[in-house]
C-alpha positions, -999 to +999 in steps of 0.1 A: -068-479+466-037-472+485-014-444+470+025-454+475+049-418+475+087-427+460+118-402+460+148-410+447+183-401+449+210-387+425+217-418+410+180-422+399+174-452+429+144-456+453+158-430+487+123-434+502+087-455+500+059-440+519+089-420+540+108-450+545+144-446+536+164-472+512+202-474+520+226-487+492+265-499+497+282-473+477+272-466+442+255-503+440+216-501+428+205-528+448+195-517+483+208-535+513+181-520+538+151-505+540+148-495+577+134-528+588+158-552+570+198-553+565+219-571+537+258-576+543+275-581+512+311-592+508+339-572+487+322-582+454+288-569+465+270-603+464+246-609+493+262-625+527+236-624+555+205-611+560+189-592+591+151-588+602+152-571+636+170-597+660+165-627+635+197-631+610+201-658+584+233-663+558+222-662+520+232-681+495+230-665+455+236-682+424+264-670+398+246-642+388+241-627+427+204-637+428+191-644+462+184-682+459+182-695+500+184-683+533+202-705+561+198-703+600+230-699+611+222-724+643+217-745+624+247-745+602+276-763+605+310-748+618 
């Protein structure tokens, strides 16, 4: 069995797992990296795009901000 350390911050939200640090945009709860991903989110805070080392992709969310599809921006249209 594989035991998982978690810290948190002051607002009671994940800071590390297993000594990797959680950011957060401002005093929002849901994180927008973790050291190996990064989420953009526009004034609102709902998700924009999404980063995974080099490889980026724009998200679209439902009404309620849930992260419902991820679109290769090549691929898109202009």
């Amino acid at each position: 069995m594989r035991l998982v350390g978690y810290t948190y911050d002051g607002l009671d939200r994940i800071a590390t797992r297993n000594a990797v640090s959680f950011a957060y945009s401002g005093l929002g709860v849901d994180p927008i990296s973790d050291g190996t991903w990064l989420t953009t989110q526009d004034p609102t805070g709902n998700p924009v795009a999404t980063k995974a080392g080099v490889t980026g992709a724009w998200t679209v969310a439902d009404r309620h901000g849930d992260l419902t599809a991820l679109l290769n921006p090549a691929f898109g249209r202009g």
